[in-house]
C-alpha positions as semicolon CSV with decimal commas, in nm:
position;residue;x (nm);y (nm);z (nm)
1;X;-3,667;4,546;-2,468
2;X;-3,874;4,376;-2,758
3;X;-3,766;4,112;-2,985
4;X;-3,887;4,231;-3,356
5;X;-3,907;4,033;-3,651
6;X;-4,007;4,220;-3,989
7;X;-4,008;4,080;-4,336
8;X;-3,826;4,237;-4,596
9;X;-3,884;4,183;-5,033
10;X;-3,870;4,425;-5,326
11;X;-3,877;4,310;-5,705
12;X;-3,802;4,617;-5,855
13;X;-3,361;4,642;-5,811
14;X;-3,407;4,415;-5,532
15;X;-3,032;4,419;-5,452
16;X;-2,985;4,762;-5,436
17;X;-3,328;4,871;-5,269
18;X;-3,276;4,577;-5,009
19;X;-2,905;4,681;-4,973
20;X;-2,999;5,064;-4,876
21;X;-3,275;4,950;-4,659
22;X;-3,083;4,731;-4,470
23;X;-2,811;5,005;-4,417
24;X;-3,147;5,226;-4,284
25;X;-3,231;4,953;-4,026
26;X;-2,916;4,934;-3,937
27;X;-2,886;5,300;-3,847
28;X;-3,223;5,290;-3,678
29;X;-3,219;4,968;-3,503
30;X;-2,819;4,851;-3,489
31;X;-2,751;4,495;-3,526
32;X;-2,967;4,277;-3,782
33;X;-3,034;3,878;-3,689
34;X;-3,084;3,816;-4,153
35;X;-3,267;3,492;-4,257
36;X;-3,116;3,320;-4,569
37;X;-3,254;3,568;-4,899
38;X;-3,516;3,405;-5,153
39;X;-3,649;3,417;-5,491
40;X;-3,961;3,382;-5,555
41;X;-4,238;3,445;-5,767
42;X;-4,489;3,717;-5,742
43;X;-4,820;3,630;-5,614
44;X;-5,131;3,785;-5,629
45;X;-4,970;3,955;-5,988
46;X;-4,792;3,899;-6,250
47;X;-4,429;4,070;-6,223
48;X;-4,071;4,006;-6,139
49;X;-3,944;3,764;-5,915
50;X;-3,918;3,859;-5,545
51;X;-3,647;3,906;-5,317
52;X;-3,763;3,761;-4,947
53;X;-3,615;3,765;-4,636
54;X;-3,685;3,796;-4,283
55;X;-3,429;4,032;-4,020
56;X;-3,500;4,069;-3,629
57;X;-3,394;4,298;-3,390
58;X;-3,395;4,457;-3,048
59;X;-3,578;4,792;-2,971
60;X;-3,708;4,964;-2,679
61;X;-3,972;5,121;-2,911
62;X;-4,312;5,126;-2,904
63;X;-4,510;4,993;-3,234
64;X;-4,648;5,277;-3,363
65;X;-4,338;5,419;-3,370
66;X;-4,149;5,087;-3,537
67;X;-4,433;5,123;-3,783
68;X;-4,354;5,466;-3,851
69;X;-4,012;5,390;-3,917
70;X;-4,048;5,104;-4,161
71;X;-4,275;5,317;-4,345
72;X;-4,038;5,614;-4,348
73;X;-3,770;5,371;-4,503
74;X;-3,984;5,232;-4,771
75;X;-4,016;5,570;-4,868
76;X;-3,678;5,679;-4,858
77;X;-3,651;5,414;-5,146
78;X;-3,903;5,480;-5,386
79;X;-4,178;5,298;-5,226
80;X;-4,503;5,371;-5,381
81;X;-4,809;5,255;-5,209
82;X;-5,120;5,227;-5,393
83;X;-5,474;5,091;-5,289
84;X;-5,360;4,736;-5,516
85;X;-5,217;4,522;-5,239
86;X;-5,009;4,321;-5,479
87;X;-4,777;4,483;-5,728
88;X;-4,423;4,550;-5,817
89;X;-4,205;4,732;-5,536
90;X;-3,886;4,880;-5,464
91;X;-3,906;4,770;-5,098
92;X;-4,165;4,627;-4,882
93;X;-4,067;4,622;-4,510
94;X;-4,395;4,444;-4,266
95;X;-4,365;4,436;-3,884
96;X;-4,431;4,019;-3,819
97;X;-4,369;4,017;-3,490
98;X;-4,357;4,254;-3,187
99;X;-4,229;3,994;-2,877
100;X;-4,557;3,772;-2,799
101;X;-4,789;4,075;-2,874
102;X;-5,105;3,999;-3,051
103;X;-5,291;4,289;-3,166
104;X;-5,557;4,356;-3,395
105;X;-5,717;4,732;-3,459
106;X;-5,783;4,907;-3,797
107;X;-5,427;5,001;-3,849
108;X;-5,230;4,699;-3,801
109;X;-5,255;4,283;-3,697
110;X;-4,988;4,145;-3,488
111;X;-4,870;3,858;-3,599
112;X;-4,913;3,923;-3,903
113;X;-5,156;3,663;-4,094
114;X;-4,860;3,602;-4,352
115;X;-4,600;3,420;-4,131
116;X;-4,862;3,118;-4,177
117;X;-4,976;3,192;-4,530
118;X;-4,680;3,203;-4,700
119;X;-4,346;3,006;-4,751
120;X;-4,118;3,319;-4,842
121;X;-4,211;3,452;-4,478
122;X;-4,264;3,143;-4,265
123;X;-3,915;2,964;-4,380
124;X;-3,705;3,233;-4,334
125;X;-3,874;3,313;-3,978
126;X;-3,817;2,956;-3,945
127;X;-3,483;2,956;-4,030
128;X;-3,374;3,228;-3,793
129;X;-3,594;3,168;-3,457
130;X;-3,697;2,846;-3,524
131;X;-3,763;2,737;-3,192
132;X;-4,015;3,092;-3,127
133;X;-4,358;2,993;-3,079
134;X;-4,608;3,172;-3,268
135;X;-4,821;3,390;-3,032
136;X;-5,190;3,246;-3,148
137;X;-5,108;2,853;-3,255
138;X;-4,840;2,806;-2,992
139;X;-4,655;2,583;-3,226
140;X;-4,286;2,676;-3,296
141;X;-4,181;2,880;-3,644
142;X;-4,008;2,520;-3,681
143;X;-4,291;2,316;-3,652
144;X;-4,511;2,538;-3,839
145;X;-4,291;2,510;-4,127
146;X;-4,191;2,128;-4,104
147;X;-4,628;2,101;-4,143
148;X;-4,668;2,344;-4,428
149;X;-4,827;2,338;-4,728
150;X;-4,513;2,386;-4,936
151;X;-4,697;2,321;-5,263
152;X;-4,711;2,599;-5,539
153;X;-4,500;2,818;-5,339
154;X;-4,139;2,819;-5,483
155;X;-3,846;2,936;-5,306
156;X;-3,513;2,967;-5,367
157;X;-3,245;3,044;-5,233
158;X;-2,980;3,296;-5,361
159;X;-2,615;3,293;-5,266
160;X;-2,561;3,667;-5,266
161;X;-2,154;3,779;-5,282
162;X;-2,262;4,149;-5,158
163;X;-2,140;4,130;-4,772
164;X;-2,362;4,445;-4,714
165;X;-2,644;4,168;-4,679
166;X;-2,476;4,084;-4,398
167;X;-2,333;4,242;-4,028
């Protein structure tokens, strides 16, 4: 069985189009290990604020197929994907982490280069497997963060009263 970590943001109805997709993963992939949630601010664009958090999970599936599947819930809610990387969406959903796989083709990197390159990922990775060691650098998601450049990247975090964030 794999350990997965994915990271999970939307800024278009964030609570509603994070709320459905975590009932989806749920369905899919049972229980749900959920990082803290954060706001932050869009990067890359200007747009709404982001939603960020990070979930991990157990699954005897292969990555193609997790892929598939995080795909197939995006689009159950309203993702549109365009060739601009960075723009408004309902629900973004990346594979970070697939155990201590590293794995780099045309269709996907694993880890993803965005655990180290940006707070709303790394802190709440940090937050719930802190003492995980990153597959390349070696260094824990604890240590990564504790060394980060947390300059210019905002987060905060939100207090949400909607239990269906939560098992």
């Amino acid at each position: 069985m794999a350990r997965i970590y994915i990271s999970i943001g939307s800024n278009i109805q964030p609570q509603r189009y994070i709320k459905t997709g975590l009932a989806e993963l749920r369905a899919h992939f049972g229980k749900l290990l959920l990082s803290s949630t954060y706001l932050t601010e869009a990067i890359g664009f200007k747009g709404d604020n982001f939603y960020n958090l990070v979930a991990g999970f157990d699954s005897n599936e292969e990555i193609y197929h997790i892929i598939h599947t995080l795909r197939a819930i995006e689009k159950n809610n309203d993702r549109q994907r365009t060739n601009n990387r960075f723009s408004a969406r309902t629900l973004d959903i990346d594979l970070l982490l697939y155990d201590d796989l590293i794995l780099e083709n045309e269709d996907i990197k694993i880890p993803r280069d965005e655990i180290i390159k940006y707070a709303f990922v790394l802190l709440p990775l940090a937050e719930i497997a802190p003492t995980l060691k990153h597959p390349i650098t070696g260094k824990s998601y604890a240590e990564l963060w504790q060394t980060f450049d947390k300059k210019g990247q905002i987060l905060k975090k939100i207090h949400l009263n909607d239990q269906v964030f939560k098992d």
